[in-house]
N, C-alpha and C positions, 0 to 999 in steps of 0.2 A: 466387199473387196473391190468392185467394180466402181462403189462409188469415195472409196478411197484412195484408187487409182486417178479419178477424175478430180477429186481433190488437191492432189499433189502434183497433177498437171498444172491444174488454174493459178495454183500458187508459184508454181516453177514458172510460167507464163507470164504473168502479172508484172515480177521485175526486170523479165528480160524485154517484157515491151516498152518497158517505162527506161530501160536500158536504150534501146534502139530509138524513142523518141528525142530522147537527149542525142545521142551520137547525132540525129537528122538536124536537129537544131544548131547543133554545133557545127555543121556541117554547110549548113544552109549561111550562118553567118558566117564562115572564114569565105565562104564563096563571096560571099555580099563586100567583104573588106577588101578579097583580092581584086576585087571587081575594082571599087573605089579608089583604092590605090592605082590600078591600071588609070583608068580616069586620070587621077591626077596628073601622073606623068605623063599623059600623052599630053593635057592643058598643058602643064608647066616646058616641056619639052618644045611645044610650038608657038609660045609665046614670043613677043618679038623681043622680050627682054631676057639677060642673064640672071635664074632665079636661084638661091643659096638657101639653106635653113642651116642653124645650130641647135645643139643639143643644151644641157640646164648647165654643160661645164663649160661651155662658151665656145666648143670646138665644132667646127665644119662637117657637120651628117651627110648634106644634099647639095649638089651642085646639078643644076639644069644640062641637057645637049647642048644648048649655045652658049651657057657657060666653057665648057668643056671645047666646046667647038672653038671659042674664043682663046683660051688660054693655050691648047692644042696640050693639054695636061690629060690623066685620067681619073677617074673619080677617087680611085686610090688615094692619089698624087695629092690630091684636094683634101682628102680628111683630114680630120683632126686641125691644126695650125698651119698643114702644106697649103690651102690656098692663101697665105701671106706672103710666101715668096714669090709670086707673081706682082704686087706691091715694090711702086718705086721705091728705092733705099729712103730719098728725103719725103716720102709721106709715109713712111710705115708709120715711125713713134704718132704720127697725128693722130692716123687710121684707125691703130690699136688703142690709144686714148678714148677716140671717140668712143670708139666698141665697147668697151669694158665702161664707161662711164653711163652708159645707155642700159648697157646690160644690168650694173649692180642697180640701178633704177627703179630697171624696166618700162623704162620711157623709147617710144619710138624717136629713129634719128633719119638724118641722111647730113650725108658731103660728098665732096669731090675728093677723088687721087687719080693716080696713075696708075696701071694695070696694064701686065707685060704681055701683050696678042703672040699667039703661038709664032710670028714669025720676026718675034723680038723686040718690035717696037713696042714704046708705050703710049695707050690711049687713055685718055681725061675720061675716067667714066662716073656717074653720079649714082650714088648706091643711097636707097635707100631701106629702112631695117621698125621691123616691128614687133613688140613681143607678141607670141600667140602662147592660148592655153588649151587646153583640153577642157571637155563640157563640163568637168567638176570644179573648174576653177585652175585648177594645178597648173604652175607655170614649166612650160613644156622646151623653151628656147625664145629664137628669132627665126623669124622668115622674112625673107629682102629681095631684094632687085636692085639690078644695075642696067645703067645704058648710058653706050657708049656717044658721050659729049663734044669729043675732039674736035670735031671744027668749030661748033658752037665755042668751045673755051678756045681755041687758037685766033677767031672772028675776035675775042674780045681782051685778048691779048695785046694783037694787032691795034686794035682802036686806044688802047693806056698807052702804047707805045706813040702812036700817031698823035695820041694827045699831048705826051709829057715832050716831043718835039714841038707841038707847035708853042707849048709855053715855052719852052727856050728859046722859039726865033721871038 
């Protein structure tokens, strides 16, 4: 009886330990991701550039603090297709050409537009756009960066202008 008792302990035991090593396991790695992911946002957050990813349907997941801090939108605001509306009217059709042209690809891109700063002006920003995938291959979106070019493209504006005057004198 006694060693019947100790039998059906060992066996009652047995899966609840193999129970609680998995629980630790799983435990141990969501800790390791939340870690990870903390990591990244703090990089991507203090980066000097405005950092974006999409998701596989081509809509706006992640938008950086300087992103955000730039457009003075919230991240809300930004998902899905709301970061186009910060996009000058005459460079949307380009923008979204580009994007979608890159996307069905999946060729890395970059160009210039316009992009509305939370205090309504628009600055010449250079965006550039990469597909990433997950370690099995699977294509998982784009992830990009922007920064903001506006003097640089006004300096060279200036100079086409100053030029096409002096071929006219």
């Amino acid at each position: 009886s006694v060693l019947a008792m100790q039998l059906f302990f060992f066996f009652l035991s047995v899966p609840v330990m193999l129970l609680a090593a998995l629980f630790q396991e799983r435990h141990v790695k969501s800790n390791a991701l939340r870690e990870s992911e903390a990591r990244f946002r703090s990089m991507a957050d203090s980066a000097p550039l405005m950092i974006w990813m999409t998701n596989t349907g081509k809509q706006g997941e992640y938008f950086n603090k300087r992103w955000l801090d730039f457009t003075g939108r919230s991240m809300q605001q930004e998902f899905g297709d709301g970061w186009s509306e910060g996009i000058h009217p005459e460079d949307l059709d380009h923008c979204l050409s580009t994007c979608k042209t890159a996307f069905d690809a999946r060729e890395p891109f970059n160009m210039e537009f316009r992009l509305r700063r939370r205090d309504g002006t628009y600055r010449w920003v250079a965006d550039y756009g990469i597909p990433r995938y997950a370690p099995d291959g699977a294509f998982k979106g784009y992830i990009g960066s922007c920064l903001d070019v506006t003097d640089g493209k006004l300096g060279e504006l200036q100079l086409q202008e100053q030029r096409a005057e002096l071929t006219h004198l």
